[in-house]
N, C-alpha and C positions, 0 to 999 in steps of 0.2 A: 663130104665132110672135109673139111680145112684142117691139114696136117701143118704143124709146126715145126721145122728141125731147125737143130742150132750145132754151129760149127765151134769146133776149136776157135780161142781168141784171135791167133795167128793165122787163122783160115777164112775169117770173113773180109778181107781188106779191099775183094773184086768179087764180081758176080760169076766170074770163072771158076773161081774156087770153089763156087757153089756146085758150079754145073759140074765140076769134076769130083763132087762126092760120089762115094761107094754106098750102097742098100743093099744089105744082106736079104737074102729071099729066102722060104721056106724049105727051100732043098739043101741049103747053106752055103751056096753061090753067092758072089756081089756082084754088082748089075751097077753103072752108071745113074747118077741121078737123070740125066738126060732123056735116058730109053724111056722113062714112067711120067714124066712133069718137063714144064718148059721155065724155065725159072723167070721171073719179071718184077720189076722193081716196082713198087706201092705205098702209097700211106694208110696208116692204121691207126686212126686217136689212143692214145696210152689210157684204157680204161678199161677198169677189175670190174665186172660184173659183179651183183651181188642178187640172190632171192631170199626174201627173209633174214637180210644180215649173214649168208653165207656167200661165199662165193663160188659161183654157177659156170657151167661149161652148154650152151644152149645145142643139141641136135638136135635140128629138122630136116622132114626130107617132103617131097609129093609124091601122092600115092599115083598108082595105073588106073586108067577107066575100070571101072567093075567092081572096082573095091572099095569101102567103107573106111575112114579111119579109125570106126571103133572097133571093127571087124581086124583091121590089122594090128590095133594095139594089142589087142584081146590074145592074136597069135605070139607076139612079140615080148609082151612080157611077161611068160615064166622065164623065156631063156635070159633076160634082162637081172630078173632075179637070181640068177643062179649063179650067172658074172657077179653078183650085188655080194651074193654068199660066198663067193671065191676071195672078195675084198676084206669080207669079214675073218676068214680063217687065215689069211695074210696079216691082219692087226690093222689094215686101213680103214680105221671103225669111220672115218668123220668125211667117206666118200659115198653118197648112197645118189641112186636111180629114182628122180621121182615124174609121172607123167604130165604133161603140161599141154596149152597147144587148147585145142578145139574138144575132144576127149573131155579134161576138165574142166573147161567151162559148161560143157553139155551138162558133166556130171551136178557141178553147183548149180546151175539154172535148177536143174530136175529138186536136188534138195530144197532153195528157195520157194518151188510149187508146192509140192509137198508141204511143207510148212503152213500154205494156207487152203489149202484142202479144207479142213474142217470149217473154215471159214465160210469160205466158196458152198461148201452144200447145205450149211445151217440159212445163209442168205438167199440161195433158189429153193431151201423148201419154205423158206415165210413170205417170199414171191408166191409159189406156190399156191400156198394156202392163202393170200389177199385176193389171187384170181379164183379160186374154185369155192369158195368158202366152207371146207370139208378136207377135216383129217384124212377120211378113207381115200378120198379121190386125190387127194395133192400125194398122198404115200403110192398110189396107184402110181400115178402120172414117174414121181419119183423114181420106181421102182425099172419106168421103162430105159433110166438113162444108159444101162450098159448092153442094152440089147444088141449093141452096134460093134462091141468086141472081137467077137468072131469076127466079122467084115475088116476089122482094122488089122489083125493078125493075117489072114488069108491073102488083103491087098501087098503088106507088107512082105509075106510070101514070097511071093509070087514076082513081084517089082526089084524081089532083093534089097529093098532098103531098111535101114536099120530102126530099132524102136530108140530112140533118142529125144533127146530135150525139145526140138519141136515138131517130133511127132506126136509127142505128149501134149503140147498145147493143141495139137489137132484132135484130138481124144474129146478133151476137157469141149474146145469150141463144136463138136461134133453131137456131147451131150447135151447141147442146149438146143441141138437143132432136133432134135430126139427128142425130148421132153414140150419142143415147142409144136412138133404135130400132135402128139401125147393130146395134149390140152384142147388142142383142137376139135379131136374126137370124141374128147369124153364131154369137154362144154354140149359137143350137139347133140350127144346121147342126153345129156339132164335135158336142153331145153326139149327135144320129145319127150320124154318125160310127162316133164310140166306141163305138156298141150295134150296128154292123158292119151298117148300113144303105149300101147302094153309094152314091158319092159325088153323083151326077149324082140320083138318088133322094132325099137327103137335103136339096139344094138347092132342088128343087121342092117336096118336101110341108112342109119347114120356110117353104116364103114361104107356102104356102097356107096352114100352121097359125097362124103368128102375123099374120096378115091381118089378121085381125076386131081382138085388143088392137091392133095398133098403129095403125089407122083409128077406133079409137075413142079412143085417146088422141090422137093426134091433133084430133080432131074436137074433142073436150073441149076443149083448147086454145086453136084456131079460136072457137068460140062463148062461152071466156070474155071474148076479146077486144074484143068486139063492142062491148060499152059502151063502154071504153075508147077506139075507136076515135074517138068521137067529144068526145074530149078535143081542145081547142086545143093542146096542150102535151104528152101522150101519144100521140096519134093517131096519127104518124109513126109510133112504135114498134109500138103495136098491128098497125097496117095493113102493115107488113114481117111481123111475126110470120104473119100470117092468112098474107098471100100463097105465103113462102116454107115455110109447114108444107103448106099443098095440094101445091104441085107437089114437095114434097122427099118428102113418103109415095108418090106415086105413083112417083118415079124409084127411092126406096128399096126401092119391091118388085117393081120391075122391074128395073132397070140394075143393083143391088147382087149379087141370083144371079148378072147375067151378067158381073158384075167378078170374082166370088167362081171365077167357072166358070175363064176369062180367067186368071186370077191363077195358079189351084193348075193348070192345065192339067188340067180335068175336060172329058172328051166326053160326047156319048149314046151308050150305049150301041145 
């Protein structure tokens, strides 16, 4: 943080006089400017910062390997507010703390998404429905998009990294990878079906047959990830991706037959 001090008129005339100020310390000793800073001469453009037509004082710092900046905002600002509250009962009403920096823009990106959510799910379920040509199966398929959450929570666990603005985007892109083996399965249960294969029959040999593609597409996925993962700034996403395509293939070829069974009211014969 860039301290500013300013001397007596009569005392700034040599860079001496600088060095030979006194700083009071916390025991109520003064100490040499010397002993704490080296003093050195600089230019600095004469320019008032403003945000929002106020004027702004910027701190930033970098955080240590391990740690998240939302993780450290999160710790940082009650005691930020509490300075904030300190200014308040002082009368400094027109000085206030606000977060900036990568935190806020995360924060906006995530609202901006938000915003078109409802968009985003009304347009994959009338996709949806053009490819299956059926309410119940396109709400089916639908319904398999969060099966993948658990995976994305347990990855990010475990990884230590934060649920953020694009590990949301890895969510949302993660749905579609969910939805698009979905499809897969259920397209090959109707056409058994159609070729008058009994229902309860068509359910099981269509999980077994499309096993191997969709555990290999899967997989594929998973292990492109992997670089990525170790991005400071894609990580998140990758690390949602990986986690929630493991446990979403496995619920996919399990739990899907027994929704699909469930759903059409199919028994065993």
């Amino acid at each position: 943080i860039d301290i500013v001090l300013r001397q007596p008129l009569d005392e700034r005339n040599a860079i001496t006089d600088i060095a030979n100020a006194y700083l009071p310390t916390a025991s109520g000793k003064s100490i040499p400017l010397t002993q704490i800073a080296k003093p050195t001469f600089a230019w600095e453009p004469g320019v008032m910062w403003r945000d929002n037509r106020d004027y702004s004082i910027t701190v930033q710092s970098d955080i240590i390997e391990g740690l998240q900046g939302a993780t450290v905002t999160a710790e940082l600002l009650p005691k930020l507010r509490a300075l904030e509250a300190t200014w308040q009962a002082k009368g400094l009403t027109a000085y206030r703390i606000e977060v900036a920096g990568a935190v806020e823009q995360s924060s906006q990106g995530s609202s901006s998404i938000a915003a078109g959510i409802p968009i985003m799910l009304f347009v994959t379920f009338t996709l949806l429905m053009l490819q299956l040509h059926s309410f119940s199966r396109a709400m089916l398929v639908f319904l398999t998009g969060p099966l993948g959450i658990a995976g994305v929570a347990a990855a990010l666990l475990v990884s230590g990294r934060p649920f953020g603005f694009v590990a949301l985007l890895g969510v949302i892109a993660l749905m579609g990878m969910i939805q698009r083996n979905s499809v897969i399965l259920i397209d090959q249960i109707e056409q058994d079906r159609a070729n008058g294969v009994p229902a309860w029959d068509a359910i099981v040999g269509s999980a077994v047959r499309r096993l191997r593609p969709i555990v290999l597409t899967a997989a594929a996925a998973v292990l492109a990830m992997i670089p990525l993962s170790r991005s400071v700034f894609w990580g998140p996403m990758a690390v949602a991706i990986m986690g929630g395509l493991i446990v979403a293939t496995v619920l996919t070829l399990l739990a899907l037959p027994a929704m699909y069974a469930a759903w059409f009211k199919v028994r065993r014969p």
